[in-house]
N, C-alpha and C positions, 0 to 999 in steps of 0.2 A: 504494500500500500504506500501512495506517495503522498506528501502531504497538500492539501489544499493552501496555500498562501496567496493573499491579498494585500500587500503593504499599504497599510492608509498615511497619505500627503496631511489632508486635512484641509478646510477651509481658512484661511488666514484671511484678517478684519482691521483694516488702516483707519486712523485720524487721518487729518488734512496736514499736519505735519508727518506722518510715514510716508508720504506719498514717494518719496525719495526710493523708499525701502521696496514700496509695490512694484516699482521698475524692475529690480533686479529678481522681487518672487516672479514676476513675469515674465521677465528673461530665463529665467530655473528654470520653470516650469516647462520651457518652452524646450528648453536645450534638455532634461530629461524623456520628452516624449517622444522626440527626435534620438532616444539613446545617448546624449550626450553626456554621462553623467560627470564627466573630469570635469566639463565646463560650466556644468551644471554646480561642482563643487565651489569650482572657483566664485563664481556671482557669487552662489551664497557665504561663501569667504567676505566677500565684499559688504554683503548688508549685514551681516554679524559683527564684521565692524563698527558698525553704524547702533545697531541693535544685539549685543553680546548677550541680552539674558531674555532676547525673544523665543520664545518654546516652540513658537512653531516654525521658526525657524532651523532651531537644531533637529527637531524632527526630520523637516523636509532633506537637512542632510546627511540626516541617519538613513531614510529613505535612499537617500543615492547612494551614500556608500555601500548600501545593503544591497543593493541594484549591480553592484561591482562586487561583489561577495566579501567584500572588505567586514568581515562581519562583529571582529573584536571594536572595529574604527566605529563601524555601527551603533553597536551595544553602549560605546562610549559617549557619541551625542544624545541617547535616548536616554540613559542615566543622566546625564548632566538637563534634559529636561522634564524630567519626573522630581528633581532635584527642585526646580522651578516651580512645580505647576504637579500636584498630586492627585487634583483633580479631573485630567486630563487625561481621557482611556487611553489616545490614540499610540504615546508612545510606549505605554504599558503592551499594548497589545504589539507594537512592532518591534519590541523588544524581544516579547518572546517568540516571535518568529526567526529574529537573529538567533537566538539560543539555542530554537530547534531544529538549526540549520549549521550547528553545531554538535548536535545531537546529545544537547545536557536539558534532557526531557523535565526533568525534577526543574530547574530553571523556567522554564518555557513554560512548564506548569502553573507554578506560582505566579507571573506574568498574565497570563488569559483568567487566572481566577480574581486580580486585582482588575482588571478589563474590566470584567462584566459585575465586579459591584458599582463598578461608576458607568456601566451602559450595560443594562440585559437584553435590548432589544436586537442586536445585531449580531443574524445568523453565521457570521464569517469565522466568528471569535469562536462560536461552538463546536463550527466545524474542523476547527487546527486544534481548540482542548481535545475533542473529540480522537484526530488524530492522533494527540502525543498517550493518553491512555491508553491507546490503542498498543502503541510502542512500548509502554508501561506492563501490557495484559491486564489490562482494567477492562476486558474487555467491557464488560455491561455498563459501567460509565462512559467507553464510548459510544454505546449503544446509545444511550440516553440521550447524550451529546448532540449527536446525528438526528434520534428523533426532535428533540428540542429545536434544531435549526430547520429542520422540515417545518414546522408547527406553525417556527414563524416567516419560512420563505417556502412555499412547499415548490418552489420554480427553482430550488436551489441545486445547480446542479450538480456541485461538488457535494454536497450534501446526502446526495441519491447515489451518487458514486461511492464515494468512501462508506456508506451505509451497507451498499454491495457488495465493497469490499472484507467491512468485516462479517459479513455473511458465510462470504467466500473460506475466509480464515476460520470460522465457526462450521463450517463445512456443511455447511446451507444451501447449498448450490440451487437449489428452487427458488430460493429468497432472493439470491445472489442474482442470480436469471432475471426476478423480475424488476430490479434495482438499477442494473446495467442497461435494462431495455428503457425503462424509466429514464433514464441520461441521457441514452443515443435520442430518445421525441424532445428533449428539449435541446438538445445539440447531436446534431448530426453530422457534424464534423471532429466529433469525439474520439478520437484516433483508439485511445487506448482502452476509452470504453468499451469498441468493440472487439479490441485485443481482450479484454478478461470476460466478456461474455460469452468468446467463442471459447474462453479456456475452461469458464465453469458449464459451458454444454459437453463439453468431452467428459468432464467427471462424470455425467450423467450418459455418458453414451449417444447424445444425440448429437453424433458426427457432423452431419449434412447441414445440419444449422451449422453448426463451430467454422465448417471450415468456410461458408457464405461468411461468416461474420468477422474472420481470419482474413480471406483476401480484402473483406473492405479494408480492415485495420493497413493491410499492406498496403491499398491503393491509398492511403492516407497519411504515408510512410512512417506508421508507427515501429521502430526499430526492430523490434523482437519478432512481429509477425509472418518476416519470412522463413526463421529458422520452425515456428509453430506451425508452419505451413508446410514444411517438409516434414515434419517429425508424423504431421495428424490426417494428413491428408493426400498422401500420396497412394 
């Protein structure tokens, strides 16, 4: 199972004197979407300058470095703005996504559970706790996790996947089935969703489906589906 991650930027909110400062979030912004994230670092070098103990600011460059997998440099501006601003999910939560991209789950943990006392309503956070339980073997906590962010995005599609997934791992493969196929109707450019639904049809024996759902994975060049494709279907 891979982890669903969502890094949140966050909305940043100017007086008539930042307006200086909005330039160069606006220039970030722009040279991040664009992949740029060095440049992106740099700007916001620049209006930190300006504004050293703006939180959404370090965010946003915890955001790019974490974009760069730079992920200690990460973890560094997200601490220094939780430091700031306690009340503020956003870098609690992209913290622990640094963490568990580190794979120091117990960390990552403690992070998405401080997330969501200062926001419950946002399905993203349940579905990465979700995950790291999962990595834990909490499995029924991730269970929960998963259903919890169905509940409240039932269009979530990482939610429907990783739900599948630990199905999969629970050796569910009927649950599994209808979890993955649930994914492919709300993306059906899901590469790898269709790679583990043709995986949990083989556990079941039902070939001819797996190895349809195996060449989509492949004509959507999900990595693994060509060697699935020789092993299941030849």
């Amino acid at each position: 199972m891979k982890p669903f991650k969502k890094i949140i930027v966050g909305l940043l909110l100017f007086t008539s004197c930042q307006q200086s400062i909005k330039v160069w979030v606006d220039k970030a912004k722009t040279q991040m979407q664009e992949g740029k994230y060095e440049e992106a670092i740099a700007t916001l070098n620049t209006a930190l300058e300006k504004e050293s103990k703006n939180v959404d600011l370090l965010n946003m460059r915890g955001v790019a470095l974490f974009e760069m997998k730079k992920y200690p440099e990460a973890i560094a501006d997200f601490n220094q703005a939780i430091l700031l601003d306690k009340k503020n999910y956003k870098p609690f939560y992209n913290r622990g996504l640094a963490k568990a991209q580190l794979q120091d789950w117990q960390g990552a943990l403690k992070d998405y559970d401080e997330a969501l006392l200062l926001e419950k309503k946002n399905s993203e956070i349940f579905v990465n706790r979700g995950f790291v339980y999962s990595q834990l073997n909490a499995l029924d906590k991730a269970l929960q996790d998963f259903e919890t962010a169905l509940k409240l995005n039932p269009k979530d599609k990482n939610a429907h996947y990783n739900r599948a997934n630990l199905y999969f791992m629970m050796e569910n493969y009927k649950e599994a089935i209808v979890g993955f196929k649930q994914t492919i109707q709300l993306d059906n450019q899901f590469a790898k969703a269709y790679y583990a639904l043709g995986i949990a049809e083989v556990q079941i024996k039902e070939n001819k489906n797996a190895c349809l759902h195996l060449k989509e994975a492949a004509r959507l060049k999900y990595e693994d589906a060509q060697a699935a494709l020789q092993k299941y279907c030849q």
